[in-house]
N, C-alpha and C positions, 0 to 999 in steps of 0.2 A: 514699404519705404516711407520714411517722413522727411515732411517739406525742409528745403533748407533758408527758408523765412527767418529769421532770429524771432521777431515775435510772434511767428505762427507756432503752437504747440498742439495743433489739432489732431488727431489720429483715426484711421479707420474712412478716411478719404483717398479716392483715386490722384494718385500723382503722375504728373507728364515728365518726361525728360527734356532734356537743354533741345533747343534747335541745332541742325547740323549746320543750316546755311549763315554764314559770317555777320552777314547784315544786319539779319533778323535776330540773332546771336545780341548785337551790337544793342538792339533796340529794347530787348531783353532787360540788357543789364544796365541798359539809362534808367528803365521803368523802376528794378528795384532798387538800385541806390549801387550796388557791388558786383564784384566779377565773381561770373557762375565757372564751374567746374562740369568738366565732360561728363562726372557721374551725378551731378545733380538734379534734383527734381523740384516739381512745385507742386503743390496739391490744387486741385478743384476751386479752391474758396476766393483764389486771388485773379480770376476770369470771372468775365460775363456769363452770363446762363447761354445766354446767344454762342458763343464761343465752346462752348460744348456739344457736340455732338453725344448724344446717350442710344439714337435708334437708326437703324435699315428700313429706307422707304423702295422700295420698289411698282411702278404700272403707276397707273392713272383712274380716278374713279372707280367704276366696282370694282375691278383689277389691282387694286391699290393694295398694298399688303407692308404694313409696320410691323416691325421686329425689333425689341430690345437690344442692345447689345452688350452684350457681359461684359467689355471695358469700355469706357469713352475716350472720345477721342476729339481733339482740339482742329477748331479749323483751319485751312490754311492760312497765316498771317496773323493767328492770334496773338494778343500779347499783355500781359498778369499787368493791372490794375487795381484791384480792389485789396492795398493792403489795412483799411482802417477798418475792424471789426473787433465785436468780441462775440465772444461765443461761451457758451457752460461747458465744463470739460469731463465732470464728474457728474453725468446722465442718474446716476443713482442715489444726488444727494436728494432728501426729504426734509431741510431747512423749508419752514413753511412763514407763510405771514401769517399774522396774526388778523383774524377775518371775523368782525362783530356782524352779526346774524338776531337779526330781528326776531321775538316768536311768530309765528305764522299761526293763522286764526281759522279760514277756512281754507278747503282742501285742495280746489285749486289752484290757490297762490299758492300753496304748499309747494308743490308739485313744482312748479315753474321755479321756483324762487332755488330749492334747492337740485332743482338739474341746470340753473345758470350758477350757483355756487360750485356745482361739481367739475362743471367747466372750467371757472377758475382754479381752485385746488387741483385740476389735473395739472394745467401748466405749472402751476408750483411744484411740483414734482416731474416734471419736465415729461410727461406721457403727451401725449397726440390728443386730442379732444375735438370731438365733431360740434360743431355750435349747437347748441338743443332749440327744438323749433315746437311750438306747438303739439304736436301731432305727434316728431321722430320719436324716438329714442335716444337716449344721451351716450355717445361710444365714447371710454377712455380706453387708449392703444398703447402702446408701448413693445419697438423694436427689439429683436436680439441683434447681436453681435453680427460683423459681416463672416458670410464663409469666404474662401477660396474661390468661387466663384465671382465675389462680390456682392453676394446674394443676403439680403435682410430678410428674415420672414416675422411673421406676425409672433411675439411673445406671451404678452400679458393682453385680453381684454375685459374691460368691465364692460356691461352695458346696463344703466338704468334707466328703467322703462315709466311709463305714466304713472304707472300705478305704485312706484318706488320699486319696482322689486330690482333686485340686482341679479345677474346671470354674470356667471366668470366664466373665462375662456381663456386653455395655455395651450399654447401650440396647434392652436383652430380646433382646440377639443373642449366639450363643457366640463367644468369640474363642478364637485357638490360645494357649497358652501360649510358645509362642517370638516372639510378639510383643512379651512383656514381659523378652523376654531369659530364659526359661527352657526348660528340653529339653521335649520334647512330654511324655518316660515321666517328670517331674518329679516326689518325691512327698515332703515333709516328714519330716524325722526328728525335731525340736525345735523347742520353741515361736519360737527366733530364725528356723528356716526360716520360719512363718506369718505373723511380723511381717515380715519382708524383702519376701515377698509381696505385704503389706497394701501397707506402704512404695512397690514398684514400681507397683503397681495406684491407686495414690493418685497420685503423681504423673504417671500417663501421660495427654496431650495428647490427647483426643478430638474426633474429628472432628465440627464442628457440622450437617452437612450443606447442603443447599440452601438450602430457604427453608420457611414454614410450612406447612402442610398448606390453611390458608385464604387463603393468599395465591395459590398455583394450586392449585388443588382440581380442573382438568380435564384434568393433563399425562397420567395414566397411561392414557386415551384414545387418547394421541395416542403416547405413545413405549413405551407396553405393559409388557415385561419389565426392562427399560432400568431404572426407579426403581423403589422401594419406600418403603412406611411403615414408620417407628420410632415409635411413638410420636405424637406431633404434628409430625414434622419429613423432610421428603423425603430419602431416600439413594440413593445410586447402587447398583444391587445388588452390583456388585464394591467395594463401600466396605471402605477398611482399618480403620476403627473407631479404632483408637488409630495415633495420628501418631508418626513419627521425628523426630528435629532435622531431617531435609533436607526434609520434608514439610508444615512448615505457614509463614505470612510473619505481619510482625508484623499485617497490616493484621485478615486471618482467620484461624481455623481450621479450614480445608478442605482435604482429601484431594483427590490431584487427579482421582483418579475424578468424585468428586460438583462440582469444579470445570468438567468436561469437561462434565458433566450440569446445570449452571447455564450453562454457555455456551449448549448446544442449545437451551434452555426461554428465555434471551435473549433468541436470535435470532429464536422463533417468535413471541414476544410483539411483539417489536420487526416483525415481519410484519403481524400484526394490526391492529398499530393503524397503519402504513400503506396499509393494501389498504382503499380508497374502495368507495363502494356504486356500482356501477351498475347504470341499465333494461337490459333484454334488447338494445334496439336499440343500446345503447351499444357493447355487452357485444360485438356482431358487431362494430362496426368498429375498439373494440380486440381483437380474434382476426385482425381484418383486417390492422391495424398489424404487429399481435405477428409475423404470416406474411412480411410484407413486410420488416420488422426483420430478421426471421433468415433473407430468402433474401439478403438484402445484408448478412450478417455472411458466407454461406458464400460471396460472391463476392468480398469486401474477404480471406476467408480462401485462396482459391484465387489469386485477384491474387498477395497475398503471396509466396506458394508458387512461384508462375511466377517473378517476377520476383528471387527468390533462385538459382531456377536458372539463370536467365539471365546474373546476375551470375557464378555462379561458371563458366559457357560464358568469357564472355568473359575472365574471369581466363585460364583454362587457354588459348585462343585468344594472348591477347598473350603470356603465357609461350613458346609455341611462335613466335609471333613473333620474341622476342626470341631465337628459336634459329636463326633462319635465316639462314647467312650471305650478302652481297652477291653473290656470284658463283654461288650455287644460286639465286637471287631472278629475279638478269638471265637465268640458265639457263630458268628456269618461261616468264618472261614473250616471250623470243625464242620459245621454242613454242609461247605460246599466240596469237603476231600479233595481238597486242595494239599498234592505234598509239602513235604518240609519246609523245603528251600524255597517253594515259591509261595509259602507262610511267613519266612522271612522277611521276601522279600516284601511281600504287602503289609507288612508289621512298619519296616522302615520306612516308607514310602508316607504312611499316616503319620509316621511319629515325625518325619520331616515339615507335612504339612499343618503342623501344631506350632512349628519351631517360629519366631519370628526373625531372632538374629541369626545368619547361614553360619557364623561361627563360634568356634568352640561348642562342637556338638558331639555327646557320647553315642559311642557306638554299642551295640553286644559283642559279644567275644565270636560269636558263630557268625555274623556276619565280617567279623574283622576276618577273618580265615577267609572268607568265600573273596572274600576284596584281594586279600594277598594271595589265595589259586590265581585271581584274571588279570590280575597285575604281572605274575608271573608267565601264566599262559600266552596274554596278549596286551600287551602295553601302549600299543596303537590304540587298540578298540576300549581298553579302560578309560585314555584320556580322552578319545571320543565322548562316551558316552555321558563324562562327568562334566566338558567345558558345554555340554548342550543339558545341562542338567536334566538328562533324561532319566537317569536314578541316582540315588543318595549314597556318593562312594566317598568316601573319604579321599584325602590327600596323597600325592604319593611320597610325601617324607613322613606323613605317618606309618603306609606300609613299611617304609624302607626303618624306621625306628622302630615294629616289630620284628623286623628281620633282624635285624642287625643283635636284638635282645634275643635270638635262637643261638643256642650253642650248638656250635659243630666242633667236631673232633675227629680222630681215627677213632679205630676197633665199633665195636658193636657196642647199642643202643638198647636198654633194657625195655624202655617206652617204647620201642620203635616193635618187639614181638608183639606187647598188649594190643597196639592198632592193627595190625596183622592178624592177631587173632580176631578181634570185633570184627575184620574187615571180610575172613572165611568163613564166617559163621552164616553169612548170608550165600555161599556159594553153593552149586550141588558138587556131590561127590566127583566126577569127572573134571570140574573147574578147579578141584584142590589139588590134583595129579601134576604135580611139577618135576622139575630137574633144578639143582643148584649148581650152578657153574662161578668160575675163578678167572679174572682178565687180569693178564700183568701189560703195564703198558711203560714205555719210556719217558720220563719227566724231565725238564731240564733245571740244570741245579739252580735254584734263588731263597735268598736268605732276608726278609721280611721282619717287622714289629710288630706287634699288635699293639694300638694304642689303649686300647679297652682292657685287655688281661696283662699288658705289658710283661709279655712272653715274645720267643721268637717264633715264627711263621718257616717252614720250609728243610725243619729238619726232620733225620729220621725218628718215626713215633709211629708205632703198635697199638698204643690205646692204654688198655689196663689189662689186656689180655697176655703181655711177655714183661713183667717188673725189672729185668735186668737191661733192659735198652730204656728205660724211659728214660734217664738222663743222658740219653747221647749227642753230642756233639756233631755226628756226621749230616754233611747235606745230603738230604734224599731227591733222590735222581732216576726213584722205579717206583710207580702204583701198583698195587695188588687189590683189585674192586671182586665182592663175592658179593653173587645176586642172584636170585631165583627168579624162574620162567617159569609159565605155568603151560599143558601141554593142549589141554583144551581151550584154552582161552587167551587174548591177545592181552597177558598183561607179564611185563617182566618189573619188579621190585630188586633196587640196589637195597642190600641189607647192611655191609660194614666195607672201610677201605682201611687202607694198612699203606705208611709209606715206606720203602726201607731204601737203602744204600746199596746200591748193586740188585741183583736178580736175588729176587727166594728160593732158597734154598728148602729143599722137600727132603724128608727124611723117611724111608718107608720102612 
């Protein structure tokens, strides 16, 4: 709160409120000249010292017991007098006088001459200074800021000692002196050495440290050695005290020690107030989860593990692949009487793992057939096997682009005995022992294009085996299929079909 004094502009003073009693009210506002307001205040500086009360006396002689008190408080009947003052309001300016300094000849005038100049130069910089006596040491002080409490503590101390030396001190902790850009065996010869001092020591960036002392009041439990107190304000114990330019941002000023030591203190807060209460029985079946959790991390992590080295197997496998040439290939495989088809198939298998782009890839003609049997046999299990690229099958519009390139027809097939033949040659005499049988079956009549021979589809036609029907007109509406069955062996071969128009006629 600040004073409502018109020429008081002080700050960082305890201020009292208005009286409530009328009179004294009255007596108030003779003193300052104007009429105070219910929410008005005054600060400290316009009372007696007498008229402030600052401590708790309680008992008598040894019994006696003084106690500060965190706010002051006015006696009863006081009343604000003292308004002719001034006061410095900028504690930080270093406007210095201008201060001729004799040389000094021997060592103890030395000595005296410049710890009474340091005395003076303290007050010009407005620090606290203990009068230097013979014998003392010379202390230059310098408060910080108040807290919340109302509480000043000790900031900046210089102390020079008999013998010149200087000792610095921020937050009741010694610093080195080459922190402030000075040699450790530094020791003043002239009063401009002690003001340069002052100078750097004034200006140096101190670290604010963590956080209050009442805002965690239970970390050094928990992290031990790690922090320390200054004062009312937590530090990191390795704390730099005073900052370089690369050491602090505009937002704080924190050393990154005690940054490192506000991260820690965080992250366990930020734990706390996550971790839910649970009953005992809870308590088991999350240890139970937590067990379960982490044996299926170590398997999702062993999984991993495997399956990278698997990959890199098969890397190094097609690389050697791709080192093998065709005629070392055919070599392995003639040794190892390995049949036909599964000569193929490790034929294609190598030549795929040569390939780098998966498309537009020739095939052989012997495997294009064996593609178009499983395509035909089993169409499920083809595309199986092709979208899991477990072997090198082609397309299935390229199968369907060799089919579609096979001519079909009625009557009988001149190619079709040569494969029949090649195909009993391999059988014994008992497996050639067949029957050839005739199935007429009912068709229903439809009349079709073909866009490939640009013919019709669905009429009657014989083949090339009856010349006087081949250009007939009529819808065919009866199959005639003639096929051999063999008697030893499970294989029955359709050989030719025939469509006609009405039932066949037999002629015996």
């Amino acid at each position: 709160m600040t004073c409502c004094v018109p020429s008081c502009k002080t700050k960082n003073k305890s201020t009292f409120s208005v009286p409530k009693d009328k009179t004294l009210l009255y007596l108030w506002e003779q003193s300052i000249g104007f009429q105070l307001k219910p929410i008005s205040r005054i600060c400290e500086l316009h009372f007696e010292t007498d008229d402030i009360i600052k401590t708790w006396e309680s008992g008598q002689g040894i019994s006696k017991y003084i106690i500060c008190r965190k706010r002051s408080k006015l006696r009863p009947g006081a009343i604000p007098k003292n308004f002719n003052f001034t006061e410095s309001v900028d504690s930080t300016s270093l406007d210095l006088q201008n201060c001729n300094i004799d040389e000094l000849s021997g060592p103890s005038p030395k000595k005296m001459k410049i710890s009474e100049d340091a005395y003076s130069v303290a007050q010009d910089h407005c620090y606290t200074a203990k009068s230097p006596t013979n014998t003392a040491p010379t202390e230059i002080n310098k408060l910080g800021e108040f807290k919340e409490d109302l509480f000043r503590s000790l900031e900046k101390q210089l102390v020079l000692t008999e013998d010149l030396n200087i000792f610095i001190q921020v937050n009741g902790k010694e610093v080195a002196k080459t922190k402030l850009g000075l040699s450790q065996n530094y020791i003043p010869e002239c009063m401009d050495d002690i003001e340069n001092v002052l100078k750097l020591l004034d200006s140096a960036i101190l670290c604010q440290g963590v956080e209050s002392i009442k805002t965690y009041d239970d970390i050094q439990s928990t992290l031990g050695p790690k922090c320390e107190k200054l004062f009312d304000q937590w530090h990191h114990s390795s704390c730099t005290q005073i900052l370089t330019n690369g050491q602090f941002s505009r937002s704080s000023n924190i050393c990154l020690w005690c940054r490192r030591l506000l991260y820690i203190i965080k992250n366990k807060e930020s734990r706390k107030s996550k971790r839910p209460y649970f009953s005992p029985n809870k308590k088991k079946t999350i240890k139970q989860l937590k067990k379960v959790k982490y044996v299926i991390k170590q398997k999702y992590s062993r999984a991993s593990l495997k399956i990278a080295r698997l990959q890199r197997d098969l890397i190094e496998i097609q690389n050697k692949m791709k080192d093998i040439s065709d005629s070392s290939l055919n070599n392995m495989l003639n040794a190892s009487n390995i049949p036909e088809c599964q000569t193929k198939l490790v034929q294609e298998i190598f030549n795929a793992a040569k390939m780098k782009n998966p498309k537009n890839r020739k095939y052989s003609e012997n495997w294009m057939l064996l593609c178009l049997l499983f395509q035909i046999r089993s169409p499920s299990g083809y595309k199986f096997l092709r979208e899991q690229n477990i072997l090198r099958l082609p397309c299935v519009n390229s199968i369907r682009k060799h089919l579609l390139a096979v001519k079909i027809g009625c009557g009988f097939d001149p190619n079709l005995f040569k494969l029949l033949q090649k195909k009993f040659s391999a059988k014994t005499e008992n497996q050639k022992i067949g029957i050839l049988l005739l199935d007429e079956m009912f068709l229903r009549e439809s009349l079709g294009v073909n866009s490939r021979t640009l013919t019709y589809s669905g009429l009657e036609d014989y083949g090339d085996e009856i010349k006087s029907n081949k250009n007939s007109n009529l819808k065919a509406n009866h199959g005639l299929v003639f096929m051999w069955q063999s008697l030893a062996d499970n294989v029955v071969q359709p050989i030719a079909v025939f469509a006609s128009h009405g039932p066949v006629k037999v002629k015996c």
